[in-house]
VMD Tcl script that builds the backbone (N, CA, C; Angstrom):
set m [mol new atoms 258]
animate dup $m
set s [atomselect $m all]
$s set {name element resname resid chain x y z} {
  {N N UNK 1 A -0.589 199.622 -62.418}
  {CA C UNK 1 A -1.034 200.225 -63.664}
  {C C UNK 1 A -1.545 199.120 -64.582}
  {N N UNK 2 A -2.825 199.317 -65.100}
  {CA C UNK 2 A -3.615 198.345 -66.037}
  {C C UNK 2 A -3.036 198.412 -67.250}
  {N N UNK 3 A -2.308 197.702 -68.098}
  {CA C UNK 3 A -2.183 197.808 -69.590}
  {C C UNK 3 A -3.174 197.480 -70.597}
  {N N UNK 4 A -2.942 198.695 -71.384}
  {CA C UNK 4 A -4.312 199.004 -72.595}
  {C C UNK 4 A -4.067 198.298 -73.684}
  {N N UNK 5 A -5.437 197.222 -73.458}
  {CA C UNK 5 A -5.023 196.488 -75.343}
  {C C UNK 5 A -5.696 197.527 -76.141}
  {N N UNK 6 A -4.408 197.112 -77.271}
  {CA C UNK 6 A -4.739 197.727 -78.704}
  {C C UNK 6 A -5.054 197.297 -79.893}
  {N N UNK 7 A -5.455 197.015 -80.960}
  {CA C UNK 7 A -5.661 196.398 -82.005}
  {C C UNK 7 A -6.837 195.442 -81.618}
  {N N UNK 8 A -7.453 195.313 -82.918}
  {CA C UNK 8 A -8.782 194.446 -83.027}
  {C C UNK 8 A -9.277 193.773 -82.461}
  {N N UNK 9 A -8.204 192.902 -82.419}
  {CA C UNK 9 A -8.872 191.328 -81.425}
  {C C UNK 9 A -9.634 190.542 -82.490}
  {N N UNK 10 A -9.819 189.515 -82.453}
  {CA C UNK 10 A -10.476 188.529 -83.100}
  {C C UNK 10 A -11.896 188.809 -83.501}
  {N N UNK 11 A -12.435 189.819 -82.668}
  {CA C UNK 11 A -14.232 190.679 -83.400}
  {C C UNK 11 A -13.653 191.068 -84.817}
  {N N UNK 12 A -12.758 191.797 -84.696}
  {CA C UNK 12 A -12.098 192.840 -86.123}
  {C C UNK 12 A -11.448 191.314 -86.758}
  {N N UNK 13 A -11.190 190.153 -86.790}
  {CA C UNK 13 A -10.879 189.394 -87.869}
  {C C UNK 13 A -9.029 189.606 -87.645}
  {N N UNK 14 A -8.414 190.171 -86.791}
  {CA C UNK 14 A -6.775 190.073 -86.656}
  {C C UNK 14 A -6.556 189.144 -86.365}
  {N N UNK 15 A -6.630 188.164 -85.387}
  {CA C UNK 15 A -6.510 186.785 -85.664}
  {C C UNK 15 A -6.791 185.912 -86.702}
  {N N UNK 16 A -7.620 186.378 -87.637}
  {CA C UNK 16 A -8.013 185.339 -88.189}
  {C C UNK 16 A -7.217 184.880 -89.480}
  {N N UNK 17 A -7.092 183.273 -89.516}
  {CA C UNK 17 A -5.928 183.295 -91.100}
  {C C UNK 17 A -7.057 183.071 -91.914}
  {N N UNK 18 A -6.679 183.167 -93.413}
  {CA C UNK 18 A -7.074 182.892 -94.262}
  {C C UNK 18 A -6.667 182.942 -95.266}
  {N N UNK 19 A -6.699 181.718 -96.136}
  {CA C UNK 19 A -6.261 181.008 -97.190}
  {C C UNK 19 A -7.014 180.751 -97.975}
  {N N UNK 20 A -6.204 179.934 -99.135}
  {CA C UNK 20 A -7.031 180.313 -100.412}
  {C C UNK 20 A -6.467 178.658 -100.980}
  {N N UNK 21 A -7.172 177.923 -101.842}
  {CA C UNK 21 A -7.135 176.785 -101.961}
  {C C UNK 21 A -6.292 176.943 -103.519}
  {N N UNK 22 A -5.421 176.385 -103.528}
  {CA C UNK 22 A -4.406 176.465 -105.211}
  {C C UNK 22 A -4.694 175.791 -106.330}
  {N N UNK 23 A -5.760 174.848 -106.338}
  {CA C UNK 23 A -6.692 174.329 -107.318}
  {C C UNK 23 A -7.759 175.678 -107.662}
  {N N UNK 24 A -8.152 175.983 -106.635}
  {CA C UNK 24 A -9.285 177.432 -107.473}
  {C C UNK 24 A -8.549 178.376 -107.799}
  {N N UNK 25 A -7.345 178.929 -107.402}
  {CA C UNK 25 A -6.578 179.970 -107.578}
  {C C UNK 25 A -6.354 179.744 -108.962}
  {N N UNK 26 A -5.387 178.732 -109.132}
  {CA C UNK 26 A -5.146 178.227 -110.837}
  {C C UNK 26 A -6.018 178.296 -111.714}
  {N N UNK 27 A -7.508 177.973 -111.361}
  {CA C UNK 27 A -8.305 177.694 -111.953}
  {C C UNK 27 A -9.087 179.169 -112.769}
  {N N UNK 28 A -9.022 180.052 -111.377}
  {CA C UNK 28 A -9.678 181.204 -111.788}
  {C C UNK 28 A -8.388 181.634 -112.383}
  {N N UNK 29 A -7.247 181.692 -112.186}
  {CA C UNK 29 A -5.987 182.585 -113.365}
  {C C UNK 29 A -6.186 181.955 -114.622}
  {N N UNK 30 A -6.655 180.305 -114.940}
  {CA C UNK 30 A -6.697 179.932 -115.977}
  {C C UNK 30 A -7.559 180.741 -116.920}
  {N N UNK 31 A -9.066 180.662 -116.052}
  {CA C UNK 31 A -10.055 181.286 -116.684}
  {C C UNK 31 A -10.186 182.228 -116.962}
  {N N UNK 32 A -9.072 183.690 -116.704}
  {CA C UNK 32 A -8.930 185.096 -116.800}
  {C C UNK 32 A -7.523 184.996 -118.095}
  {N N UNK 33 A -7.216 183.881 -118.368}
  {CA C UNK 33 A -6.714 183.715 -119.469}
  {C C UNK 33 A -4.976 183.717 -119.506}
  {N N UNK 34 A -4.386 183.463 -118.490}
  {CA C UNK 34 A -3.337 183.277 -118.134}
  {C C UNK 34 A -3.051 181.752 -117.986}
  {N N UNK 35 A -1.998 181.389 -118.494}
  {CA C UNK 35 A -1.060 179.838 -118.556}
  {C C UNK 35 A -0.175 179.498 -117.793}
  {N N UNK 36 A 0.370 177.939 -117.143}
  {CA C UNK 36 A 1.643 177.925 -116.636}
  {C C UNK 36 A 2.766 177.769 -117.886}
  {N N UNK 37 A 3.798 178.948 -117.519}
  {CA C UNK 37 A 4.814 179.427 -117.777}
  {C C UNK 37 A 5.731 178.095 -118.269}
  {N N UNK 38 A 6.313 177.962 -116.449}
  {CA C UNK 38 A 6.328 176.699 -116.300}
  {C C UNK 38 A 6.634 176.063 -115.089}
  {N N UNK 39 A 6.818 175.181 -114.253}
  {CA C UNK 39 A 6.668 174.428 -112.982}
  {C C UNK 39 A 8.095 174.045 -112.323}
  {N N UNK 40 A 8.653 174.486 -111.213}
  {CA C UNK 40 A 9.352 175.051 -110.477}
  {C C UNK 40 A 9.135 174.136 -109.615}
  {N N UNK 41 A 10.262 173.863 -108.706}
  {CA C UNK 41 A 9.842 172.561 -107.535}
  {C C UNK 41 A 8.880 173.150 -106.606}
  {N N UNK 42 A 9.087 174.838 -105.663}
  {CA C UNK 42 A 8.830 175.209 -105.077}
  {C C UNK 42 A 7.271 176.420 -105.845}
  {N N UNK 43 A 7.168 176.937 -107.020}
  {CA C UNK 43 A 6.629 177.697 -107.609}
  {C C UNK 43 A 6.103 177.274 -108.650}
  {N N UNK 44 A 4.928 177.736 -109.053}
  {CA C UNK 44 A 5.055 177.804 -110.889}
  {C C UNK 44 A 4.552 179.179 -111.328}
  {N N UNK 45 A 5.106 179.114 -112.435}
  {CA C UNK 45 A 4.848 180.167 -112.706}
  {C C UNK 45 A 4.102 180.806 -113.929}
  {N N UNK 46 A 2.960 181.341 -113.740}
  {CA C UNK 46 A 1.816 181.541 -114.849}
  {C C UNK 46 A 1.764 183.330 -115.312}
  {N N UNK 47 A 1.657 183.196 -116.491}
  {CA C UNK 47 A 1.411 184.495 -117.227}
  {C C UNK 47 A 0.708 184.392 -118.431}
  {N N UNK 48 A 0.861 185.570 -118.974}
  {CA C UNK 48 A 0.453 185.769 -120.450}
  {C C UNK 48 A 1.520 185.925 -121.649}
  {N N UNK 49 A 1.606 185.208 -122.668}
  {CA C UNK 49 A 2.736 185.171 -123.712}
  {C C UNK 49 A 3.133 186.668 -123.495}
  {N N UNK 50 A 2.731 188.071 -123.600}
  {CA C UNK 50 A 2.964 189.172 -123.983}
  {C C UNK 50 A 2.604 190.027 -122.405}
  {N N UNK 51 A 2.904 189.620 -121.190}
  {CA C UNK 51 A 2.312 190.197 -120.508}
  {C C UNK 51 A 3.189 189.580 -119.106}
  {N N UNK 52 A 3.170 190.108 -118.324}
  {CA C UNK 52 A 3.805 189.745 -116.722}
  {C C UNK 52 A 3.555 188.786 -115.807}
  {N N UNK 53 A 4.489 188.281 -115.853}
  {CA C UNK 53 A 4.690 186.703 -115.264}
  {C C UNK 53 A 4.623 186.861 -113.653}
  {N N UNK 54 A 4.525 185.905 -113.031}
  {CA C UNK 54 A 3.769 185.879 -111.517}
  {C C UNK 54 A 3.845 184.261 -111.299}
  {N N UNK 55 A 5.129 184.277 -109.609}
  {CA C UNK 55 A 5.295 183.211 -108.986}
  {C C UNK 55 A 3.777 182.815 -107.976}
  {N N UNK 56 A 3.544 181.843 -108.264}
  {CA C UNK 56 A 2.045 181.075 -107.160}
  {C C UNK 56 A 3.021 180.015 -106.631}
  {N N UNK 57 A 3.093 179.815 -105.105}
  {CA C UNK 57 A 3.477 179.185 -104.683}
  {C C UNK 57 A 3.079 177.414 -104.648}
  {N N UNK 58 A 3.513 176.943 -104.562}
  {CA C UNK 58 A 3.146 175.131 -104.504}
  {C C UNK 58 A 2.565 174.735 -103.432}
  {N N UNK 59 A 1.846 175.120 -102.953}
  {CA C UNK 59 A 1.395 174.680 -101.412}
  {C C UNK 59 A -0.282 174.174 -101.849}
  {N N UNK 60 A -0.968 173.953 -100.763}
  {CA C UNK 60 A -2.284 173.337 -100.898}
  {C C UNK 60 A -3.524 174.581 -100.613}
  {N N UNK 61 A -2.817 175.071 -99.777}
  {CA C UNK 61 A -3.354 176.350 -99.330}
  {C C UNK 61 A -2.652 178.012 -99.630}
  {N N UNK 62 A -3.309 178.874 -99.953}
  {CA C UNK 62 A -2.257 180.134 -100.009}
  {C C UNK 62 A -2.690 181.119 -99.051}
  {N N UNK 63 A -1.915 181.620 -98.588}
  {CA C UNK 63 A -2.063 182.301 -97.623}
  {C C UNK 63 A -2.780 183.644 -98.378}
  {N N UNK 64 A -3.732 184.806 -97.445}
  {CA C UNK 64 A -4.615 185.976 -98.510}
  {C C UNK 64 A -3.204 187.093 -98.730}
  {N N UNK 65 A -2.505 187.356 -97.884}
  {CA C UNK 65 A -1.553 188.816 -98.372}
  {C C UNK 65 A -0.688 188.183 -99.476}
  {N N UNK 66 A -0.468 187.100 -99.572}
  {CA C UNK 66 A 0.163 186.335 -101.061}
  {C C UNK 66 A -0.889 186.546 -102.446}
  {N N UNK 67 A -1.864 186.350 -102.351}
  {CA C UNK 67 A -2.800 186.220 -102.894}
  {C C UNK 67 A -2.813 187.621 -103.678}
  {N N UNK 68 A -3.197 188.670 -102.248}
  {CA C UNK 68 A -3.180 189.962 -102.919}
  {C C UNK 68 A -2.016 190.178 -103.465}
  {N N UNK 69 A -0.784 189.786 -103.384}
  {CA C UNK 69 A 0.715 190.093 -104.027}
  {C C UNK 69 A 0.602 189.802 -105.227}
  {N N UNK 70 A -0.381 188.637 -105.781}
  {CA C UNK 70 A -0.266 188.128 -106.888}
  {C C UNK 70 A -1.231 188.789 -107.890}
  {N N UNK 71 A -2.472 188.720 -106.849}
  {CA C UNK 71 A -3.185 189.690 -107.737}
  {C C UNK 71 A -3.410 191.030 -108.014}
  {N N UNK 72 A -2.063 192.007 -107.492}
  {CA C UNK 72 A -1.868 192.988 -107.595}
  {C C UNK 72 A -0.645 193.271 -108.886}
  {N N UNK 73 A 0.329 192.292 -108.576}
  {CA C UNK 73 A 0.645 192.136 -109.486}
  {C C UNK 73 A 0.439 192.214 -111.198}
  {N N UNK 74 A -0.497 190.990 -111.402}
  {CA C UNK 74 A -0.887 190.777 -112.409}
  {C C UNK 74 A -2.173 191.581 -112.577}
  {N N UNK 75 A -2.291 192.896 -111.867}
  {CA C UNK 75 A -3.208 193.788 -112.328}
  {C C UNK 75 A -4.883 193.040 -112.201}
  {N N UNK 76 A -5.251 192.557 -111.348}
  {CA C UNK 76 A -6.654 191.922 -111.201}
  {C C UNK 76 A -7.126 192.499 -109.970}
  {N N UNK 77 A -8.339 193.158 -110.185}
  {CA C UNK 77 A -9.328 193.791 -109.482}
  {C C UNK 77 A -9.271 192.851 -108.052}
  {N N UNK 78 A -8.490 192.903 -106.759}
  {CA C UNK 78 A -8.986 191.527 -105.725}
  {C C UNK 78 A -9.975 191.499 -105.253}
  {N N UNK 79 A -11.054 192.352 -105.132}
  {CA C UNK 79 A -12.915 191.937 -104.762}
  {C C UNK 79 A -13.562 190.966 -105.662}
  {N N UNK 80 A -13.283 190.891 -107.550}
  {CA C UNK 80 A -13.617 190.312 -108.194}
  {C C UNK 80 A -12.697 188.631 -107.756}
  {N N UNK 81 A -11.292 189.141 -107.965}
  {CA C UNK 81 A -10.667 187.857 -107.639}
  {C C UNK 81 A -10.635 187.273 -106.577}
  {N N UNK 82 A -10.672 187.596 -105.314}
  {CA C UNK 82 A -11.152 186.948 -104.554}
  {C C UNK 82 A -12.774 185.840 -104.647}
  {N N UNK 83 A -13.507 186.709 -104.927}
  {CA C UNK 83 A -14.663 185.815 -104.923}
  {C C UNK 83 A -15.031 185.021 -105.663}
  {N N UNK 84 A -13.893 184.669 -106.581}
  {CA C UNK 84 A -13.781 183.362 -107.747}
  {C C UNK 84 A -13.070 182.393 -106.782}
  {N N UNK 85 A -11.859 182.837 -105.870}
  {CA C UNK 85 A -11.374 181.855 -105.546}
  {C C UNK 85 A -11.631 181.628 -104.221}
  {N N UNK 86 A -13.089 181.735 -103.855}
  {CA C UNK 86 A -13.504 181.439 -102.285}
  {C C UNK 86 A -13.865 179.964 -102.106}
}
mol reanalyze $m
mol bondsrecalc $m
mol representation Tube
mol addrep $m
């Protein structure tokens, strides 16, 4: 009996990682008008004085379902936010 693959495969992009660089990430939260909070060994953490705070991890790279966590979070459109931080 032949076993049936299922799921995408690497045509559909399931393999594929993708990350997000934490200098543009910061950069575009800066520019949408959000601050660091404050800096955490592992996190920092940026918000708005009057508005909902949101851990970004410390790494060099961020992984995208983090990304969307964050920018779901903090209520940001991710088609717009993404393509600030490509």
């Amino acid at each position: 009996m032949q076993r049936v693959r299922r799921g995408g495969g690497e045509a559909h992009g399931a393999n594929r990682r993708v990350s997000y660089k934490r200098q543009k990430v910061m950069a575009a939260l800066e520019k949408r008008g959000y601050v660091v909070i404050r800096e955490g060994s592992q996190h920092t953490i940026v918000g708005r004085q009057t508005g909902r705070r949101e851990p970004v991890p410390r790494h060099r790279e961020i992984n995208r379902l983090t990304m969307r966590r964050i920018a779901r979070n903090l209520e940001i459109p991710w088609k717009e936010f993404e393509s600030e931080i490509q």
